[in-house]
Structure formats: structure tokens, C-alpha cells
C-alpha positions in Angstrom: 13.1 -25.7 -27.7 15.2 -22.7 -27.3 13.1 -20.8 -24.7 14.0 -23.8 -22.2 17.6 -22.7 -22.2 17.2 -18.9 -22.2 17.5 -18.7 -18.4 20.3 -20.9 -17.9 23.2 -19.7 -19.4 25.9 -20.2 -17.2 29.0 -17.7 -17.7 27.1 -14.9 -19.9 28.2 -11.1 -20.1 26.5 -8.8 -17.3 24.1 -6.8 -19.1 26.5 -4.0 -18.5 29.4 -5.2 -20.4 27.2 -7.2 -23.0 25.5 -3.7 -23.8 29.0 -1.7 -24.2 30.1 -4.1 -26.2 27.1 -4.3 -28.7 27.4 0.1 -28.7 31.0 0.2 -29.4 29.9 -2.2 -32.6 27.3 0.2 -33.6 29.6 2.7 -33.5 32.1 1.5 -35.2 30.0 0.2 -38.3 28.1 3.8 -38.3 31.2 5.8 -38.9 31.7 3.4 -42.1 30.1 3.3 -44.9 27.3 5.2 -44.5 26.6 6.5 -48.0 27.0 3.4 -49.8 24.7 2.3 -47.4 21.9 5.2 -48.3 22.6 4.4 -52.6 21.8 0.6 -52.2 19.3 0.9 -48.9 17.0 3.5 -48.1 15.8 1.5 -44.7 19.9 0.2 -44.0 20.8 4.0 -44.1 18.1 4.8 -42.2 18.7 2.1 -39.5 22.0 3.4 -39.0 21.7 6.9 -39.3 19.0 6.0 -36.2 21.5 4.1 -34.5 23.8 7.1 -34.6 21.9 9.4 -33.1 19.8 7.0 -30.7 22.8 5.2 -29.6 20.1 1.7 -29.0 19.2 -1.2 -31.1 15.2 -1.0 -30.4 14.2 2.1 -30.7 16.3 2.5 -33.8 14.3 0.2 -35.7 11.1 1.5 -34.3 11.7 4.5 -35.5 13.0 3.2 -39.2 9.5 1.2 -38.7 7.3 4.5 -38.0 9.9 6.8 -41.1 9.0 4.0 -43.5 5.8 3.9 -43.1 5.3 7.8 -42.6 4.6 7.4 -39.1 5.3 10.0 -36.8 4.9 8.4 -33.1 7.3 9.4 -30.2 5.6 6.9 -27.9 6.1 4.1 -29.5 10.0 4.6 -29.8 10.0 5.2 -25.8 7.9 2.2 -25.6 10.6 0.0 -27.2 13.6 2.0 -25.2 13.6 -1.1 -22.6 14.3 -3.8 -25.0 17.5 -2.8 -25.7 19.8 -5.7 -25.6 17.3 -7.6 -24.7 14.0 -8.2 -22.6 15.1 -7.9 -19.5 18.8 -8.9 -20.4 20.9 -10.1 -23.4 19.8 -13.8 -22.4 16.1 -12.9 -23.6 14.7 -12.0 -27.4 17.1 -9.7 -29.2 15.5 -5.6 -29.5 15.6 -5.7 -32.8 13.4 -8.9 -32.8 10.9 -7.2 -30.5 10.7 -3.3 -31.7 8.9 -4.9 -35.3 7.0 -7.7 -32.9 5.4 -4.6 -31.4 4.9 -2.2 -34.4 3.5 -5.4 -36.0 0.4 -5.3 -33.4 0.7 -1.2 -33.7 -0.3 -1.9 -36.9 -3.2 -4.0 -36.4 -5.3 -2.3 -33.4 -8.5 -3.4 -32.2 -8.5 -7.2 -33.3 -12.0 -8.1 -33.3 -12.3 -12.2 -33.0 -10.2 -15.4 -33.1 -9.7 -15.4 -37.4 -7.9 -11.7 -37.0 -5.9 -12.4 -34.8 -4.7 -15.9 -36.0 -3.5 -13.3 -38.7 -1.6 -11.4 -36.2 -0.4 -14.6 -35.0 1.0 -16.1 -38.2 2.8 -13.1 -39.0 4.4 -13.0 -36.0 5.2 -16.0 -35.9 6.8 -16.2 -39.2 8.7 -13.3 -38.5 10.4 -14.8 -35.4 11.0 -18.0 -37.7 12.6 -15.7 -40.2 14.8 -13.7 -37.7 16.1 -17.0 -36.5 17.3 -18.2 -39.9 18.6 -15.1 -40.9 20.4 -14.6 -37.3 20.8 -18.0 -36.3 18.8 -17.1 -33.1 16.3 -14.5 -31.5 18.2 -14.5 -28.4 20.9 -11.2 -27.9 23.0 -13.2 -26.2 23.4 -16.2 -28.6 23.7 -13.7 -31.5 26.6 -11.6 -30.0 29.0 -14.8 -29.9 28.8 -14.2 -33.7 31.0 -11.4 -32.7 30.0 -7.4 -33.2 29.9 -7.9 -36.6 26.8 -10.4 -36.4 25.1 -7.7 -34.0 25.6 -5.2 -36.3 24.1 -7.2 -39.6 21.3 -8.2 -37.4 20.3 -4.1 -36.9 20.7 -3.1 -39.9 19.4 -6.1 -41.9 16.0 -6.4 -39.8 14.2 -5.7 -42.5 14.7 -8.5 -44.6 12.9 -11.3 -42.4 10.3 -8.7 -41.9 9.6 -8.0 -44.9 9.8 -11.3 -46.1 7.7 -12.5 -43.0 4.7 -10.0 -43.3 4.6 -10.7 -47.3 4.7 -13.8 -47.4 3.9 -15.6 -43.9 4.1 -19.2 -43.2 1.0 -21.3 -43.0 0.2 -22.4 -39.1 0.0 -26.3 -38.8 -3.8 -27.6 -38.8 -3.1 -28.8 -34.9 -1.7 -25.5 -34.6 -4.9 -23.7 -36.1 -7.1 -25.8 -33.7 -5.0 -25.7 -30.1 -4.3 -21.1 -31.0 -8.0 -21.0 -32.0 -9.2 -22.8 -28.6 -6.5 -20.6 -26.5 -7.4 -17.3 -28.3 -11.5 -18.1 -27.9 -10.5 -18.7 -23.6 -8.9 -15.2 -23.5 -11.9 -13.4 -25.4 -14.3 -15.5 -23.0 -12.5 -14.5 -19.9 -11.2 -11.4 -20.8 -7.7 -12.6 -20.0 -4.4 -11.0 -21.6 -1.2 -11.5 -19.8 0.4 -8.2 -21.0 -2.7 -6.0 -20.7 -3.4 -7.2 -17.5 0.0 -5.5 -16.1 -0.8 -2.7 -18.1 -4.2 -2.4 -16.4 -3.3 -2.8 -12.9 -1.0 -0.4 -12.5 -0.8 2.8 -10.4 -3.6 5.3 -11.6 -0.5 7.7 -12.7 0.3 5.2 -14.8 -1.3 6.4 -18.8 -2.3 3.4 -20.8 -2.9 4.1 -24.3 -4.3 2.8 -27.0 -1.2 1.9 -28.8 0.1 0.6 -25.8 -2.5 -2.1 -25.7 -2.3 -2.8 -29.2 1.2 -2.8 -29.5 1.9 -5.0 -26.0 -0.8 -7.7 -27.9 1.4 -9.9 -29.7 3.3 -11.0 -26.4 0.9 -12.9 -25.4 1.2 -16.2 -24.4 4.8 -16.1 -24.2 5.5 -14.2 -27.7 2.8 -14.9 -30.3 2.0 -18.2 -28.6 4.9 -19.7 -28.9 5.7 -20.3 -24.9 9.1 -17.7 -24.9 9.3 -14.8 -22.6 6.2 -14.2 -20.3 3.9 -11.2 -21.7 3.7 -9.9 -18.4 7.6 -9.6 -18.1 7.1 -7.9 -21.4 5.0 -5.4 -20.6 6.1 -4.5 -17.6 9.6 -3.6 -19.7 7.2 -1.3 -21.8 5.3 -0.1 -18.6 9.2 1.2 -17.1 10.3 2.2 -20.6 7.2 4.2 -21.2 7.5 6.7 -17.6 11.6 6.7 -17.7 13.1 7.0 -21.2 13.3 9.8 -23.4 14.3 9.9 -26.8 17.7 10.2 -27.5 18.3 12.7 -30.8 22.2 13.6 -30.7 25.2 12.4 -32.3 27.4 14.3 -30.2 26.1 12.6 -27.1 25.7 8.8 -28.7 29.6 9.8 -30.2 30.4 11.2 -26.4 28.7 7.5 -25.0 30.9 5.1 -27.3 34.1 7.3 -26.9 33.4 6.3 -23.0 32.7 2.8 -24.0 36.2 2.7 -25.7 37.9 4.2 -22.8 36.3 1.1 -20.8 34.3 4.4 -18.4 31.8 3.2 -16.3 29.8 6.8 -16.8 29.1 5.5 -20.1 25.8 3.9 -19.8 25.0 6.0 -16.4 21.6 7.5 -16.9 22.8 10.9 -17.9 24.9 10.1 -20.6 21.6 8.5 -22.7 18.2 8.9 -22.6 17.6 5.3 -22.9 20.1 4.0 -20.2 17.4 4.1 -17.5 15.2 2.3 -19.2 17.4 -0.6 -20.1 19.1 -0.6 -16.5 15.3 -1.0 -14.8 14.4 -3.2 -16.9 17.4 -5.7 -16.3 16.0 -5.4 -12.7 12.4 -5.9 -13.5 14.0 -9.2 -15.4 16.1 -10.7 -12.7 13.4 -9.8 -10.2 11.2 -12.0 -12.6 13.4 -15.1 -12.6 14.0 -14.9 -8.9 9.9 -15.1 -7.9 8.9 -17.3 -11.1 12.3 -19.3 -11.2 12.1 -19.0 -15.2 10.9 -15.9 -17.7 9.6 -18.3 -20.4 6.0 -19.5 -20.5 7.3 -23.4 -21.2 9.2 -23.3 -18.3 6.7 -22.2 -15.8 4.2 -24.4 -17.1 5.7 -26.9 -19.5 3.0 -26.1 -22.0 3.5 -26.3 -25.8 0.6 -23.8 -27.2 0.8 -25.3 -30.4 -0.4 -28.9 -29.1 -4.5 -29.1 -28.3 -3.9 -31.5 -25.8 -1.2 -29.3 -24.1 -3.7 -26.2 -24.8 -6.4 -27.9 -23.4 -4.5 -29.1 -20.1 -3.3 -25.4 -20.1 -7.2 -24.4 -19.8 -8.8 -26.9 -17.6 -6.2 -26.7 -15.1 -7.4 -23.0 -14.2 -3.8 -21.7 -15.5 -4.9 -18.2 -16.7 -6.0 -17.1 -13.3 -2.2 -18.3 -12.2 -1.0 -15.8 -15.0 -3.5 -13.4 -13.6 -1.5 -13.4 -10.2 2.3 -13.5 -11.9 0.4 -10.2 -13.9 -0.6 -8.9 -11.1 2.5 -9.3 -9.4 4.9 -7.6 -12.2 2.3 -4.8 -11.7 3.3 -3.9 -8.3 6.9 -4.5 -8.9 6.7 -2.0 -11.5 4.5 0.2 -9.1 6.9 0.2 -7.1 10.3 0.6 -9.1 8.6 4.0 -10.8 6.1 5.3 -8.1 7.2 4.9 -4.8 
């Protein structure tokens, strides 16, 4: 399973270097090629164009998500500002991965019972599964050895397994069907949500929206149930994202950022230089914070569960699990309390 090895990469770029690198990529493939581009893609040309002027793979493609679709949401382009490169650091789920995973729920507020969001739960699911194909991973990390060029298809090609997954979704296993439904009916029961209950517990400053609920949904249980990176890592990335980043809207100041980046500066992704730098920095913290009190960021490594299995889901559930995720929620909570209010 890939999510056992996300935290033990040995020798990996600091997210520092791995996010220059990935910019100065970005840059270079948006000065080329742009019109061609626009005649054969309306969402590629918008993608870049984004990219230009954002300077950052996950918001970009949350806001060519909210253009498409005629969308007009500021909120949930800062919300997606920390994923950059990453949850929490290039070894976690590429940005352009999670910026759709998050419009996806967006799209699909106020789930009411365990058929709706099995839904929610397939399509997500086959969008990670077509992401992977396509990319040969959903890690940042694992795509980047590709080389730039690899980062670059995967921004400006995220449409395609999208697309593809939200038309035409894979069918969940029957086992499958049986161990989400019995995990998804426990969270309604208890009123238990890993990502919300971060979003819930922190500092009374602290707005929770709507769309911040609904679009923080689909990490549950370790990304759509599928035991990857901890919803309450995930959300606390959103939480930090949504009180420090602002939305980026030059291309003078992305153009000033990768001519830094090509003179090797180490201004170039200080907070001042990009709205989204902040952001992306904190959350790195938030993230190695995270491994260091939990010892892993994924779900199977914590508990060694595989959600799709009832016997594992069951296990899971009898041995009083969710009130453990309660406390890691709880924790991340005053983390982030106190990275953004004290």
C-alpha cells in the first residue's frame, strides 16, 4: 500500500527546495505555449493562465474548478492555499490531487445518510485511482522524480482523471460496500468526523463555514476511506490556510518569485514575496509536528486498519478507535490554536 511508505522516505527534497523547484517548472511551461494551449483547451489554458498569476499548484486548480463551473468563491481557493506541494510536505498527496478532492465535497453539501455519501465516496475514490494511473502516483514527491516536466502535465492535465472519475466512477467492491456502510453508519451514530472535529474545536476566532465543513468531508478516514493522510492533519492544513493566505492575483509578482527561484534567492518563497507562502510554510510545520506526536500521518500506519475489509472495520469500531481519533483531533486543534492565535 502506498500510504505505508509516505512517511519514510529517506533522502527527499526539503519542502523548500522541492517547492522552488516545482515553481521554476510552472514557470517555465507558462511562458510557452500558452495560446495553443487556449485553441485545443479551454480548462489547460485556464490552469495555466491560473498558475501564472497564482504562482501555486492548488489553488490554481481550485480556481479553474470554481471558473468552470461559474463559481465565484475566494474562500475556497484560500482554503486549498496549504496544500501546495503537498499536505503538509511533498511526501504527502500531490495539491492538485486534493484541490478537486475538496471541490468534489463542495459540490455535494449537506450529505444526508450512508447511500449519499457512498456516492461521495466512490467518486472520490475513483478519482484518486485515476490520478494515480494517469500520474503514476498521488504522492508530490514520487511524481516530481518524473522530472518538472511530469509536475507540470500533472497541473495542467488534472482534469482528465476528474472528469473521467466523476463521469464515470468505479463500482466499490461488495466487501467494500458492507465494511464503508458499517464505518459511515458509526460516524452518523456518534457524531464522529475526524476533519470536522478540528474544525470545531478550535479557538472561537476561528470562522467555520459551511463550505468548510462540506469541503473538509471527503478526508475522512484517511482520504475517502482509503487509510492515507489523517483528516485531522488535513484540516488543520485548511484551518492555517484559511486565517493566513491571501489570494495571489499578479504576474509581475509570481514572474518576480520564479526570477528569485532561478537566481537560487532564498527571499523567494519568504512570506512577502507570495500570498500563499505562509500558508504552505505553516503547514509543513503543522505536518512534521504531526509525524513527530503520531509517529506516522497516514491512518494505516497509526492503526493498521484497512477500511475496505469488515473485519478490519469492525476491529476498528469495537476497539473504541474513534474516540482515539477524537484526541489526535483534538490535539491538531490546539496545535493550530496555537500556531495562528497565540
Amino acid at each position: 500500500m502506498e500510504s505505508r511508505d509516505i512517511n519514510k522516505r529517506k533522502g527527499s527534497l526539503s519542502r523548500r527546495e522541492f517547492t522552488k523547484k516545482s515553481l521554476l517548472a510552472i514557470a517555465a511551461a507558462g511562458t510557452t505555449g500558452l495560446i495553443g494551449y487556449g485553441v485545443l483547451n479551454t480548462k489547460k489554458l485556464r490552469t495555466i493562465n491560473n498558475v501564472r498569476r497564482m504562482g501555486h499548484c492548488a489553488p490554481s486548480v481550485m480556481q479553474t474548478l470554481l471558473g468552470i463551473n461559474g463559481v465565484q468563491n475566494t474562500n475556497m481557493v484560500l482554503y486549498a492555499g496549504g496544500m501546495a506541494g503537498g499536505i503538509a510536505g511533498p511526501g504527502m498527496e500531490c495539491g492538485v490531487l486534493t484541490a478537486p478532492l475538496m471541490f468534489m465535497g463542495y459540490q455535494n453539501p449537506d450529505l444526508d445518510g450512508v447511500s449519499e455519501k457512498l456516492d461521495v465516496i466512490t467518486n472520490a475514490q475513483s478519482y484518486i485511482n485515476e490520478f494515480a494511473d494517469f500520474n503514476g502516483s498521488c504522492i508530490c514527491g514520487k511524481i516530481r522524480q518524473g522530472g518538472m516536466s511530469a509536475c507540470m502535465k500533472t497541473i495542467r492535465n488534472f482534469h482528465k482523471p476528474f472528469s473521467k472519475a466523476v463521469k464515470s466512477p468505479d463500482r466499490l467492491s461488495d466487501e467494500g460496500i458492507e465494511s464503508y456502510s458499517l464505518l459511515l453508519k458509526a460516524y452518523d451514530e456518534n457524531k464522529f468526523h475526524c476533519a470536522h472535529h478540528v474544525l470545531n474545536n478550535l479557538n472561537s476566532k476561528f470562522q467555520v463555514t459551511k463550505e468548510l465543513l462540506d469541503s473538509s468531508w471527503v478526508f475522512i478516514g484517511g482520504i475517502a476511506l482509503l487509510n492515507r493522510t489523517c483528516g485531522a492533519l488535513a484540516a488543520g492544513v485548511m484551518a492555517l490556510s484559511a486565517v493566513t493566505a491571501k489570494v495571489e492575483n499578479s504576474y509581475s509578482r509570481v514572474a518576480r518569485m520564479n526570477r528569485l527561484l532561478k537566481q537560487e534567492s532564498n527571499v523567494a518563497l519568504s512570506e512577502e514575496i507570495n500570498n500563499f507562502n505562509r500558508s504552505i510554510i505553516l503547514s509543513d510545520e503543522l505536518g512534521s509536528w504531526f509525524r513527530n506526536e503520531f509517529s506516522s500521518a497516514t491512518c494505516y500506519d497509526i492503526w493498521g486498519y484497512n477500511f475496505s475489509r469488515v473485519k478490519d472495520a469492525k476491529s476498528y469500531l469495537s476497539g473504541h478507535c474513534m474516540n482515539h481519533c477524537t484526541d489526535i483531533a483534538k490535539k491538531v486543534a490546539q496545535k493550530v490554536n496555537m500556531m495562528i492565535f497565540d
